[in-house]
TILO-122124 format. One record per residue (C-alpha): x, z, y negated. Coordinates in steps of 0.1 Angstrom, whole numbers, padded with zeros to 4 digits, always signed. Each point is the difference from the previous one (the first is absolute). Layout:
XZY ...
//
This chain:
+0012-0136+0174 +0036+0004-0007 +0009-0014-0026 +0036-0005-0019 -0005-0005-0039 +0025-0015-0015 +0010-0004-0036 +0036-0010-0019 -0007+0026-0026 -0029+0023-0007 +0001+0013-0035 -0020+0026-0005 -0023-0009-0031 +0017-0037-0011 -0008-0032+0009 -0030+0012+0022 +0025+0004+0034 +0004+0031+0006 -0038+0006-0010 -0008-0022+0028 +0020+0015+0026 -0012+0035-0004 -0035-0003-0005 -0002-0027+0027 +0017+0020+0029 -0016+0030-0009 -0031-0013+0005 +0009-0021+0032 +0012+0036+0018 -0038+0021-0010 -0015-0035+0019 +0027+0017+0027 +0027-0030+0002 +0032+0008+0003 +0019-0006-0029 +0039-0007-0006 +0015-0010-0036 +0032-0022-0003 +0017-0001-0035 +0027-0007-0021 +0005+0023-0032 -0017+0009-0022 -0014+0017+0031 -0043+0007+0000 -0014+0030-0003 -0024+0007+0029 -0019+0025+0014 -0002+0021+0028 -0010-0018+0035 +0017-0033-0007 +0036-0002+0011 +0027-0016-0019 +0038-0016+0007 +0019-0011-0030 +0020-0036+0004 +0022+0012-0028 +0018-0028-0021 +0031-0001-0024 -0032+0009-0026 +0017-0020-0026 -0033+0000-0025 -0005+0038-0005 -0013+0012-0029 +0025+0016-0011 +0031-0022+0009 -0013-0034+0001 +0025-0029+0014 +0022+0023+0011 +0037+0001+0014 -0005+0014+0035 +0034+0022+0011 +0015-0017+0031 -0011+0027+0022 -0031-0005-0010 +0001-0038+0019 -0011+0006+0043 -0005-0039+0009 +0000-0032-0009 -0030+0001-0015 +0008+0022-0024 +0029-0023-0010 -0027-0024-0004 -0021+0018-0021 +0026+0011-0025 +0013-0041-0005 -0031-0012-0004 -0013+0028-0028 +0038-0014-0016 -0012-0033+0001 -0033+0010-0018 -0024+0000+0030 -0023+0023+0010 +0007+0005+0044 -0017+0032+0007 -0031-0018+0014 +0017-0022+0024 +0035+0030+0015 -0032+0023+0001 -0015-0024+0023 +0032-0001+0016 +0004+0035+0003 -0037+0005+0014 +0006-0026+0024 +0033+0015+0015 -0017+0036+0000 -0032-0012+0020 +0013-0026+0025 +0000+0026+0027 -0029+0020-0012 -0024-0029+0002 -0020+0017+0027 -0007+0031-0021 -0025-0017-0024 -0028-0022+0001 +0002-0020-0027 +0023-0004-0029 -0013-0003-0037 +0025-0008-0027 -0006+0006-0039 +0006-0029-0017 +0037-0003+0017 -0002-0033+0011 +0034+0002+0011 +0013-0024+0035 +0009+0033+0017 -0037+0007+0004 -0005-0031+0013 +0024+0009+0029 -0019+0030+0012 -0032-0020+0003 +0016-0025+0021 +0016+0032+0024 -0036+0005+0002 -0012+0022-0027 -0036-0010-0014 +0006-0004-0038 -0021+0002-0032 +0013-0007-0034 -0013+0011-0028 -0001-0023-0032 -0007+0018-0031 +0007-0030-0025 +0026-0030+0005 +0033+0015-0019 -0003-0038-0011 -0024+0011-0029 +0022+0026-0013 +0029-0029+0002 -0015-0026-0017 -0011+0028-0031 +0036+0011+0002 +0017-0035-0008 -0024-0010-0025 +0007+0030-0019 +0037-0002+0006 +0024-0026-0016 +0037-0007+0002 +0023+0021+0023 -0032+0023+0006 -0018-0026+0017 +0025-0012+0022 +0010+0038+0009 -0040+0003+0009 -0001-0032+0017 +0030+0018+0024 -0019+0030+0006 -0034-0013+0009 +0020-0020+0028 -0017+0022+0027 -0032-0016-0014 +0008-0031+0024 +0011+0019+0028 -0036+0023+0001 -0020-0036-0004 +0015-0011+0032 -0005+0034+0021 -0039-0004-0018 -0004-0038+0014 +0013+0017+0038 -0019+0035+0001 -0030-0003+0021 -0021+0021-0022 -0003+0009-0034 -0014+0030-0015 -0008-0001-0038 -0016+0019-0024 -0029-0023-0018 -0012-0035+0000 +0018-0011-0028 +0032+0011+0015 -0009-0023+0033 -0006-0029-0021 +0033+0007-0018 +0017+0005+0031 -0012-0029+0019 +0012-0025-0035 +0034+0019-0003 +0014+0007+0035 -0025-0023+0025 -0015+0019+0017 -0030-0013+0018 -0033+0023-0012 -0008+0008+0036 +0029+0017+0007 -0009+0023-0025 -0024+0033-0004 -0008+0017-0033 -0004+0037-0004 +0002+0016-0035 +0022+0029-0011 -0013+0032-0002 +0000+0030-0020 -0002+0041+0005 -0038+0003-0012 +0005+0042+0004 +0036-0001-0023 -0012-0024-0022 -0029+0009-0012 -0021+0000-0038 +0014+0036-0022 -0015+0033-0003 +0015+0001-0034 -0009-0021-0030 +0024-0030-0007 +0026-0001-0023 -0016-0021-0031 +0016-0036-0004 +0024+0003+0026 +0007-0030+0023 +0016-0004+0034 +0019-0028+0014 +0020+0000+0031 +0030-0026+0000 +0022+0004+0036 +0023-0017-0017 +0004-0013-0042 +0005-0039+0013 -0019-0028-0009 -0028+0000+0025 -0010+0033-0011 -0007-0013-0032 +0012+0029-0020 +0012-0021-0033 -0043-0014-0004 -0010+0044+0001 +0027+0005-0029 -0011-0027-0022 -0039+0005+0010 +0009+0038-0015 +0016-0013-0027 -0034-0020-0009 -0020+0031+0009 -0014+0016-0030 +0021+0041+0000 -0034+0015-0001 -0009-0011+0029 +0026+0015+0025 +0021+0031+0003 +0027-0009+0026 +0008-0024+0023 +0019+0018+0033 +0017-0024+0022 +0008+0011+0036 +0036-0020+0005 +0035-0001-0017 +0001-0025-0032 +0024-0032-0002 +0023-0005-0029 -0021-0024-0011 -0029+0018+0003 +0014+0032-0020 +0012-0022-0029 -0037-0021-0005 -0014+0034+0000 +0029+0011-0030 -0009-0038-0016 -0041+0015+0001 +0002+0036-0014 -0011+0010+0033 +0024+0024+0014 -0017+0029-0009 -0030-0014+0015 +0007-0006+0033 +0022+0023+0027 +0015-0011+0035 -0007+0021+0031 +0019-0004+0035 +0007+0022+0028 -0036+0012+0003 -0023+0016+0030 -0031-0021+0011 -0015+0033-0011 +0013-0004-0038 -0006-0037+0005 -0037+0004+0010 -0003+0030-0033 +0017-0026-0024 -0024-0026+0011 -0030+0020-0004 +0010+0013-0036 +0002-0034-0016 -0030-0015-0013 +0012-0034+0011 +0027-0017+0025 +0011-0033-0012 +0012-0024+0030 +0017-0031-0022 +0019-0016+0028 +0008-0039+0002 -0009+0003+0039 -0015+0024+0023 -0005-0003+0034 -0018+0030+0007 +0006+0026-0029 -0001+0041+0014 -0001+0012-0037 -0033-0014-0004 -0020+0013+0030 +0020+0033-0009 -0014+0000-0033 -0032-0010+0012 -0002+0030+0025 +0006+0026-0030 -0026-0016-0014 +0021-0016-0030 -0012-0035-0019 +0029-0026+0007 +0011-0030-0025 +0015-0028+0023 +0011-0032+0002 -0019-0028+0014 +0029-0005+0027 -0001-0001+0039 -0021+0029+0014 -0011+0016-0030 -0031-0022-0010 -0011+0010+0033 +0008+0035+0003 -0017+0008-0031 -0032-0025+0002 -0030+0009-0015 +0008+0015-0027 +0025+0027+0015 +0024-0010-0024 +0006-0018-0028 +0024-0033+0004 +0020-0021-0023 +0018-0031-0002 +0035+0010+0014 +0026-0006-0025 -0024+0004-0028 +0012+0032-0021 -0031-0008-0025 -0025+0004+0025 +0016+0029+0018 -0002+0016-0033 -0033-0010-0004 -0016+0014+0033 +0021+0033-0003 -0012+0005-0034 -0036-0007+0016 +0002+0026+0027 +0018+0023-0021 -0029+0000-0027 -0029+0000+0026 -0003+0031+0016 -0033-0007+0020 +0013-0028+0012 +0035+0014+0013 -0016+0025+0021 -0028-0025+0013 +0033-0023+0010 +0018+0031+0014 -0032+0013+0020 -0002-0037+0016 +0037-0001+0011 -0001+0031+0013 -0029-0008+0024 +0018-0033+0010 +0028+0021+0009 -0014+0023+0025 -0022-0027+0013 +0028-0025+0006 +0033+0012-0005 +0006+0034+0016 +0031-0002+0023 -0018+0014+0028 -0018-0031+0003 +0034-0020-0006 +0013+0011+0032 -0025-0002+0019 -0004-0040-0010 +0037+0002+0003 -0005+0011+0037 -0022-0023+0010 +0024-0033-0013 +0024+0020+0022 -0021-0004+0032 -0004-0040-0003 +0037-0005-0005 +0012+0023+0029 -0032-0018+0020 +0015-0031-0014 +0037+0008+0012 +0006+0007+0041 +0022+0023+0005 +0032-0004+0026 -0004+0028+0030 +0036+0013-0013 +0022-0004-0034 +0011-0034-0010 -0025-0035+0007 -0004-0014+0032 +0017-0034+0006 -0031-0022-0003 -0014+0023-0035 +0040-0008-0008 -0011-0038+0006 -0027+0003-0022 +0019+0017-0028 +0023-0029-0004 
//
């Protein structure tokens, strides 16, 4: 199949994008499917076989220059003029002129793919392609509407109404959800989540799981580093839950733990609860890294701690369960599931006493931590190799194009035309 993958940015370790995007087209072109990547910055990093075509934006969120002033060179269309007032008036517009963008760059190369899938975009733009007769399949990780409603309850005065602003995509993705013909998400708790938050009928949508690189990721040859734990926050928000792990460290007794390593850049708040604890010293911040130090960091640590408000999927569990590492969690979304019988070890979510609690029991149980490790590594192989992602993946692909006619030449035919409206 030809297929054009499509995705507003693709980060290459955050927020679980960029992850997606690489593993999952790598794998789609050794199953021989010709593979073609669409982005917006921060670009993907992919390898060699799947073709790629940047969609490049204003890139007003970098890293390094966040909100930024564009010079007026910089601005090519209207779009762009678009962009830049809505990030002045506090919104967030790179899903919906990417979709805009995408749509204006594809409209005459319709005929080149077979079918269309979007990563979580949910922009109108995509929308238009399908109905120019492009098969599409959207992929719904989690309703952003989670992540919203943890945002404002955490946020008060001119916060929350700045937050309110920005999470006004969120309305614009629930109706492009309610139209898409099919769905593709990542776990049954997700569907169910979906289906309440943006209406989607259930049998419109498919579930397959995300996977992991079973070969990268993979239990050490070394010894671990005594007492250190892992956690992997994309981003220091709300959802992620980082505020319960530093008070859960500041109940765990000192003996227990050496170091906590977080992979992700710490908030202001964040950095001064850690001052308020004593625990500067104890715990260091890590960005910027290869899957390669990723997957080394992971298997180091004698425990990963997962304390998110919602999840759902979550890729830093199945990636600590492929190196074989025991995982704390919350009892949120996916991760009950992913780490049933007794894979992991789950906790109230909120709860920084319990977290505490089941760290300290892990920590102090050695037999136990590698019997949990052992488990979720054979769950990993068995379920949650990428390999076997794509090819589910492919085979969602061939009921939607079977599901979709194609017109004999670009653009619909009058009566599919009909139909559309």
């Amino acid at each position: 199949m030809r297929v054009a993958l499509a995705s507003y940015r693709s980060k290459e370790h955050s927020g679980g994008q960029g992850v997606y995007v690489r593993n999952l087209s790598r794998e789609l072109v050794a199953l021989g499917h010709d593979v073609e990547v669409f982005s917006g910055q921060p670009y993907p990093v992919l390898d060699p076989g799947v073709r790629f075509t940047p969609v490049p934006s204003l890139d007003l969120y970098r890293a390094d220059d966040p909100f930024r002033r564009p010079n007026l060179h910089e601005f090519r269309s209207g779009v762009d003029v678009f962009e830049y007032a809505a990030m002045c008036t506090a919104g967030f517009p790179e899903p919906r002129t990417f979709g805009m963008r995408l749509s204006r760059l594809l409209r005459d190369r319709v005929g080149d793919f077979d079918i269309l899938h979007d990563n979580q975009t949910l922009a109108p733009g995509l929308l238009a392609l399908e109905r120019r007769g492009l098969p599409l399949l959207t992929t719904i990780h989690h309703p952003i509407s989670r992540d919203r409603r943890l945002e404002l309850d955490a946020a008060t005065g001119w916060a929350r109404v700045s937050k309110r602003r920005w999470y006004g995509f969120v309305q614009m993705q629930r109706r492009v959800a309610r139209r898409s013909s099919q769905v593709l998400t990542v776990s049954r708790v997700s569907a169910q989540d979906i289906a309440a938050d943006f209406g989607v009928p259930r049998d419109r949508m498919r579930i397959v799981p995300v996977g992991v690189d079973t070969v990268r990721f993979r239990p050490p040859a070394t010894p671990r580093v005594p007492g250190r734990i892992v956690s992997i926050i994309s981003a220091d928000v709300p959802l992620k839950g980082m505020a319960v792990l530093v008070d859960a460290l500041a109940a765990l007794p000192r003996e227990a733990w050496s170091e906590l390593v977080v992979v992700g850049t710490p908030s202001e708040t964040t950095e001064k609860q850690l001052a308020e604890a004593g625990l500067v010293d104890r715990v260091r911040f890590r960005s910027g890294i290869s899957d390669d130090e990723l997957a080394a960091l992971i298997g180091s640590a004698q425990l990963q701690v997962i304390p998110s408000r919602y999840e759902g999927f979550s890729i830093p569990a199945i990636e600590a369960m492929a190196c074989g590492t025991p995982v704390v969690a919350s009892d949120v979304g996916a991760l009950p599931d992913l780490l049933a019988d007794g894979v992991g070890r789950l906790v109230p979510s909120g709860d920084a006493d319990a977290l505490a609690a089941a760290m300290a029991a892990v920590l102090n149980a050695p037999r136990e931590a590698a019997r949990m490790g052992a488990a979720g590594r054979a769950r990993a192989v068995s379920t949650y190799s990428w390999a076997a992602v794509a090819r589910a993946t492919a085979d969602v692909y061939t009921e939607v194009i079977a599901a979709h006619p194609r017109p004999s030449a670009p653009g619909a035919l009058p009566e599919q035309k009909e139909q559309q409206r």
